[in-house]
N, C-alpha and C positions, 0 to 999 in steps of 0.2 A: 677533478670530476667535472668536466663539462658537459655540456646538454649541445648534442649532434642538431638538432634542428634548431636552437640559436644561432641567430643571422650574428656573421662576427666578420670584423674587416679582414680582407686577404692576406695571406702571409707575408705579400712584398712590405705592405701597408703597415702591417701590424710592428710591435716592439720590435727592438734586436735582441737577441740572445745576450749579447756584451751587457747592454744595460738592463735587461731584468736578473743577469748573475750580479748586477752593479748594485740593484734595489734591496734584490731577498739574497743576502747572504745566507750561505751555508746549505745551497737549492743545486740538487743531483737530479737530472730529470730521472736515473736510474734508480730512485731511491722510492720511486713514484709508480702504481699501476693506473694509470689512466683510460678510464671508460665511458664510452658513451650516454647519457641518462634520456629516459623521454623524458618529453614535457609532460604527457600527461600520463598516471597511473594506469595502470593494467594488473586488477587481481582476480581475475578469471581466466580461463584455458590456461596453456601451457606458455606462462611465462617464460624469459630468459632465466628466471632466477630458478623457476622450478624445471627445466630444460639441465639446468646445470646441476642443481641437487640430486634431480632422477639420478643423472650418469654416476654420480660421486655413491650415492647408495646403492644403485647398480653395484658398479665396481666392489664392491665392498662385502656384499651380500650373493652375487647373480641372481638375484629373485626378483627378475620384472613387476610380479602384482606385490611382492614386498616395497620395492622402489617407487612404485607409482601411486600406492596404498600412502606414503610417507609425506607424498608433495601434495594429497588431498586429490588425484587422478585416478583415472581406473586405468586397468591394462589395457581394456579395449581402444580407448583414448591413444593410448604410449605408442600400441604397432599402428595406430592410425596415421598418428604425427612422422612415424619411420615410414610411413610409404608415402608422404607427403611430395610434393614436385620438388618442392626447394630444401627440401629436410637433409640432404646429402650430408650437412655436417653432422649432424646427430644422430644418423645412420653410420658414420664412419667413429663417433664417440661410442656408443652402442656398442660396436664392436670390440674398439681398445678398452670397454667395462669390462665386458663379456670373457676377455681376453686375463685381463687385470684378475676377475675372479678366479681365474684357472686355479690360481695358486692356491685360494682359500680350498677349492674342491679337490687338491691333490692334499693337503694337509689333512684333511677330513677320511680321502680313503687311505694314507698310510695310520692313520689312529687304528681304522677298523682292520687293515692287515697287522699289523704290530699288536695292535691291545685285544682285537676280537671283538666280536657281537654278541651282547646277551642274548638267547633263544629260549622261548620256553618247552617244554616239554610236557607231553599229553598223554594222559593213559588211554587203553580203548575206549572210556565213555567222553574222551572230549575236553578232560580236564584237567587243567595245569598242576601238575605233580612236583617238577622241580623245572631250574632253570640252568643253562650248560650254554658256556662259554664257547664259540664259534671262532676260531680263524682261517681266511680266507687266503690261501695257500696260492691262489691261482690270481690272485688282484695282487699278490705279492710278489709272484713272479712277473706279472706283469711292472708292475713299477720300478722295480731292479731293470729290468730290459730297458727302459725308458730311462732312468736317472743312469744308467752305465749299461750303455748297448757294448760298448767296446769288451766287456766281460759277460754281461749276462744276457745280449741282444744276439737274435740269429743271424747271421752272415747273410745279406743279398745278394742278390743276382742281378745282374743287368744294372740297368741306369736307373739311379734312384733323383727321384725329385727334391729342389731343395726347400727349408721348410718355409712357409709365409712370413714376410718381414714384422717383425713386434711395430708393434703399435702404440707410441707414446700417449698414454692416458690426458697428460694434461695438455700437449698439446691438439689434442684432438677436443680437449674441451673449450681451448681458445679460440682454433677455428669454428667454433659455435658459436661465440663473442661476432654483433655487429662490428662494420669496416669504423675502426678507431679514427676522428678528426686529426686536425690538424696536433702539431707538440703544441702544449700549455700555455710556451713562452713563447709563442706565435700568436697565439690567439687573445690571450688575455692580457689586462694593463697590470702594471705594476701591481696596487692595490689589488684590484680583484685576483692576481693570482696570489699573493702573499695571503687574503682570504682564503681560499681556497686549498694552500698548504695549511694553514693554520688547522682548517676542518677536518683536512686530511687526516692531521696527525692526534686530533680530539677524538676521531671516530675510531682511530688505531686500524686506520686501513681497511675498513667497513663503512658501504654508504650508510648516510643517515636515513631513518627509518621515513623521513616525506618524501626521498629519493626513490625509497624499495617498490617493485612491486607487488610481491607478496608482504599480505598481511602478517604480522608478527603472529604466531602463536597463541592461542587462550592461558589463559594460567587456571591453575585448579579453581583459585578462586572466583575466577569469571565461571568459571563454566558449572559452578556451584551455585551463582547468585541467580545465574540466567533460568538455572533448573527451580529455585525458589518461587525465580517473579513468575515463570509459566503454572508453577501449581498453585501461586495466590492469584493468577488469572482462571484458573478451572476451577478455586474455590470460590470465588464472587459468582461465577456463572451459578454454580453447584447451590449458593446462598439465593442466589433470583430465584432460582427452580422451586427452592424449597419455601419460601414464601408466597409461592403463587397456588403450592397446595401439591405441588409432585415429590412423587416417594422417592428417594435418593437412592443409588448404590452403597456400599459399603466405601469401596473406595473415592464417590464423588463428596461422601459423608467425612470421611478424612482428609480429604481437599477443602473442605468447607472450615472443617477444625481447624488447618493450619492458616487457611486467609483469618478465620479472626483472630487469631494467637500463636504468629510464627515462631516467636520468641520464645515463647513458654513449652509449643510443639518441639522447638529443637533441644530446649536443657528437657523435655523430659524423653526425648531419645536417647540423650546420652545417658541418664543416667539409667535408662534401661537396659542399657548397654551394658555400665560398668559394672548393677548389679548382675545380668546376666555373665560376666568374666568373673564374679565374687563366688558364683556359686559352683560355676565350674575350676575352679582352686579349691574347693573345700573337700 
């Protein structure tokens, strides 16, 4: 994992390949994905990392505001980024997604030709009566034609076009990957690269998170404490107000309750809770 904008001596300069295979025994440059890092972070817009998550949930799903929803973007963001001047790789990833998904939305309509769609059924005033199983006869001939034209497809005529070349997913994701520096054992001395595998193989082939640019994820429990500390800050406000002689809402009134006694507010939710599931068992 080297950093592209560290200044590092030229490859004639640098080690030989002989003597850092001499140093770190048991070092396959193929055993290694090496990539570029910035020096300095980037956790806003459309990182690399979130460039590359998009297309992987893309692929996976084809629901662009699904994919962009995921990496914390909007869609509007996503086709902005695709008509960018220099976007060309991520517009050409975009499509090996797009592509990629095919499969899941052919799986999806032979369910509905094979198994059928539930339909309900209405009497004259509008209202659901029963429900009757639907198969779609004609999305079923249609996919027979497509999975085996040679039997179930209509004979052409004339000159038929051939069909667009498939579009390797992954590598369409690497050409989205910055121009990778110089090899390892070029650039780096002994030590720092034997460092460097050593990280490599700590992090199990995952940069380290001062490396990343997206921020890791919340855990429930962050995103639990952080909703606490905001309503024991609307409870102290809630406490100013009402010491100065103004009438509270009910809810700023319960904000106020939990700033002076979070503690006691939380065990007696729960156990309003549990006697509420006591009585619905009864």
């Amino acid at each position: 994992m080297t950093d592209s904008s560290d200044p590092r001596p030229a490859p004639g300069t640098a080690l030989a390949a002989t003597d850092t295979a001499d140093t770190v025994p048991d070092y396959n440059p193929d055993d290694y994905r090496w990539v570029p890092v910035r020096r300095r972070r980037r956790v806003d817009g459309w990182t690399e990392e979130k460039q590359r998550r998009f297309i992987e949930i893309l692929a996976d799903t084809g629901l662009v505001g699904h994919a962009a929803k995921a990496v914390g973007m909007t869609r509007e963001s996503a086709y902005r980024l695709r008509r960018a001047p220099h976007a060309g790789a991520f517009a050409r990833a975009w499509d090996a997604a797009r592509q990629h998904a095919g499969g899941l939305i052919e799986d999806i309509a032979f369910e509905r030709a094979i198994e059928g769609v539930e339909q309900d059924v209405y009497d004259g005033n509008g209202n659901v009566v029963a429900a009757k199983l639907v198969h779609d006869n004609r999305l079923l001939r249609y996919l027979l034609s497509r999975l085996k034209p040679e039997r179930y497809g209509t004979i052409a005529t004339g000159a038929t076009t051939a069909p667009p070349p498939a579009l390797a997913l992954e590598q369409s994701l690497r050409a989205m990957e910055p121009a990778l520096p110089a090899p390892p054992e070029q650039l780096l001395g002994c030590a720092e690269l034997a460092h460097e595998l050593d990280l490599a193989d700590r992090c199990d082939g995952e940069l380290p998170h001062f490396l990343r640019e997206q921020r890791p994820l919340r855990t429930d429990a962050q995103v639990a404490a952080d909703a606490a500390a905001a309503r024991s800050a609307r409870g102290a406000a809630a406490l100013a107000r009402q010491e100065q002689g103004h009438t509270l809402t009910e809810e700023e009134f319960a904000d106020m309750c939990f700033h002076l006694d979070p503690v006691g507010n939380a065990g007696r939710r729960r156990r309003s809770r549990d006697d509420a599931g006591s009585v619905n068992l009864v």
